[in-house]
C-alpha positions as a Python dict, from the first residue, in 0.01 Angstrom:
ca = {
    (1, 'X'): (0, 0, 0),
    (2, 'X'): (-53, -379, -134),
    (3, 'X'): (19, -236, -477),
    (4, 'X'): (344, -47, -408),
    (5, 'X'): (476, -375, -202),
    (6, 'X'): (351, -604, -561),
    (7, 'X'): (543, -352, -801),
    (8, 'X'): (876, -338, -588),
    (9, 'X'): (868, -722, -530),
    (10, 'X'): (849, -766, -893),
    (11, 'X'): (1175, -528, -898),
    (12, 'X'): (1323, -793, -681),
    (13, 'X'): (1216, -1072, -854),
    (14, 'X'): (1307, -940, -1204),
    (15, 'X'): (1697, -941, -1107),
    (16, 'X'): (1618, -1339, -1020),
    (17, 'X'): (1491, -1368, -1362),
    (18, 'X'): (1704, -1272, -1519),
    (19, 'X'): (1981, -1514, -1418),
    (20, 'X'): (1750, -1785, -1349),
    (21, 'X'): (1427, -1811, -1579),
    (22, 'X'): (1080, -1724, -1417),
    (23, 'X'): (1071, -2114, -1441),
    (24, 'X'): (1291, -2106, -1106),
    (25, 'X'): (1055, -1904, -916),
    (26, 'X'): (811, -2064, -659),
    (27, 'X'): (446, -2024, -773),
    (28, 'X'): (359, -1745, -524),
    (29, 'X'): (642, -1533, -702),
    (30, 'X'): (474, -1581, -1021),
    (31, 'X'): (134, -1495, -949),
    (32, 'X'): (344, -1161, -816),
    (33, 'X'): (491, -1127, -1158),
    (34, 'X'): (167, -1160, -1316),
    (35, 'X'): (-57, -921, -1130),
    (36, 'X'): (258, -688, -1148),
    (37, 'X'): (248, -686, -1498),
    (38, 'X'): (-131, -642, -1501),
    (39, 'X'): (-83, -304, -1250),
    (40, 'X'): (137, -206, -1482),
    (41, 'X'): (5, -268, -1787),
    (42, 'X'): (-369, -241, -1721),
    (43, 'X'): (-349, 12, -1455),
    (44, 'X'): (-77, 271, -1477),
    (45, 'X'): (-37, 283, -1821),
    (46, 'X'): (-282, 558, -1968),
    (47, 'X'): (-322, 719, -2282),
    (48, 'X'): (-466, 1047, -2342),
    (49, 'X'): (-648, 1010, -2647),
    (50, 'X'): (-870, 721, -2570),
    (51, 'X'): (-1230, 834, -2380),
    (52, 'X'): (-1233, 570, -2155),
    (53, 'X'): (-847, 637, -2053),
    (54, 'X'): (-829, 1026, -2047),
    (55, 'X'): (-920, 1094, -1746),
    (56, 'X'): (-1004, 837, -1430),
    (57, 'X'): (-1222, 890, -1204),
    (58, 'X'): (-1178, 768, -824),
    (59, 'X'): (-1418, 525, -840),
    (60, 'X'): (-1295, 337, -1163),
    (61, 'X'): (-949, 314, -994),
    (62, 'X'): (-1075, 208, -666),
    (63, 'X'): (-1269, -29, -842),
    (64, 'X'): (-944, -128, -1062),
    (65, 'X'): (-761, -140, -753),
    (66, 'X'): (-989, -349, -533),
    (67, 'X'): (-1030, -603, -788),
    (68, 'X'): (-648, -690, -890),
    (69, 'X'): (-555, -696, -544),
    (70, 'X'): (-799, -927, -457),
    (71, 'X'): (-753, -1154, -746),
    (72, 'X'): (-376, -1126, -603),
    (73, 'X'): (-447, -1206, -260),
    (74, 'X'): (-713, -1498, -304),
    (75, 'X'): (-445, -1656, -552),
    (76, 'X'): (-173, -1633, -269),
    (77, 'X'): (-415, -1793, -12),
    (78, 'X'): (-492, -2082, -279),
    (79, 'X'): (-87, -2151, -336),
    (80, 'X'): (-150, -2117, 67),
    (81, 'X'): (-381, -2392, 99),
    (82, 'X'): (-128, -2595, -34),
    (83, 'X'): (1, -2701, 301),
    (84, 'X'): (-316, -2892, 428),
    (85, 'X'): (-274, -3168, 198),
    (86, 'X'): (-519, -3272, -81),
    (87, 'X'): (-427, -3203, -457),
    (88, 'X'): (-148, -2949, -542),
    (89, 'X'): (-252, -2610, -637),
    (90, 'X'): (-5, -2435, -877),
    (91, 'X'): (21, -2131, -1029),
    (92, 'X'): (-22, -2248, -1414),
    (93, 'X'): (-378, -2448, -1253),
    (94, 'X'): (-520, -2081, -1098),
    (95, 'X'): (-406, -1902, -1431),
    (96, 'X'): (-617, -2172, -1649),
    (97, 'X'): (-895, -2170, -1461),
    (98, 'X'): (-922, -1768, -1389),
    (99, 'X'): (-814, -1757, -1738),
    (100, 'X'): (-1123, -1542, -1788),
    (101, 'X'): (-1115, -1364, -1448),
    (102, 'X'): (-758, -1252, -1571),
    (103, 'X'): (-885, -1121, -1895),
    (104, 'X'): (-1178, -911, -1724),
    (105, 'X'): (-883, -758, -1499),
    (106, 'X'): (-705, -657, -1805),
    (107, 'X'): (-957, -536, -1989),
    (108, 'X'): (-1128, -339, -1652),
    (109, 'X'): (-939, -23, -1798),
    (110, 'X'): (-1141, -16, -2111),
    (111, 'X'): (-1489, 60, -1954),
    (112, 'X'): (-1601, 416, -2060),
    (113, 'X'): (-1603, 618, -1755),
    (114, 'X'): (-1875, 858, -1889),
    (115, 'X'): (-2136, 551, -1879),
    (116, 'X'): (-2152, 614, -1523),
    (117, 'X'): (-2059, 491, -1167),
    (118, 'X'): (-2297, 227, -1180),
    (119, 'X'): (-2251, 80, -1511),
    (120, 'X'): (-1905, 54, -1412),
}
């Protein structure tokens, strides 16, 4: 349900873009942006003639699943944090240091399935 609520936020959002620049947007709307972009990307984009994209099984997309929205929601609770005082946590700080955490999402849907549940 997380996902559904991401991908018709960034429908919202996109219309605000437009007019604005995604430079207008508060942080938390951008990390929405961003892990939209990843679901749709990385996630429901699939192409037939690749082995480890033909066909999904239910544990590679729970798997896919669990993991972007978790990077989504522990990104939300950092911008969160904000409010208790101490340094400012932005977006653009989260996105350079999970630089390689974001990287691993998007590249999540090029694990061969036929490896195996565990290898996965």
């Amino acid at each position: 349900m997380e996902c559904l609520k991401i991908l018709q936020r960034e429908d919202d959002l996109n219309e605000i873009v437009a007019f604005a620049g995604k430079d207008s947007l508060p942080d938390s709307d951008k990390v929405t942006l961003e892990v939209a972009a990843l679901l749709r990307h990385d996630f429901l984009q699939q192409n037939c003639f690749s082995s480890y994209d033909r066909c999904c099984p239910f544990y590679k997309t729970a798997w896919m699943l669990r993991n972007f929205i978790t990077y989504f929601l522990l990104a939300q609770k950092a911008l969160e944090s904000n409010t208790s005082g101490g340094s400012k946590i932005t977006w653009s700080i989260i996105q350079s240091h999970t630089s390689e955490i974001l990287y691993g999402l998007a590249s999540m849907k090029f694990e061969d399935p036929r490896s195996g549940e565990d290898n996965i």
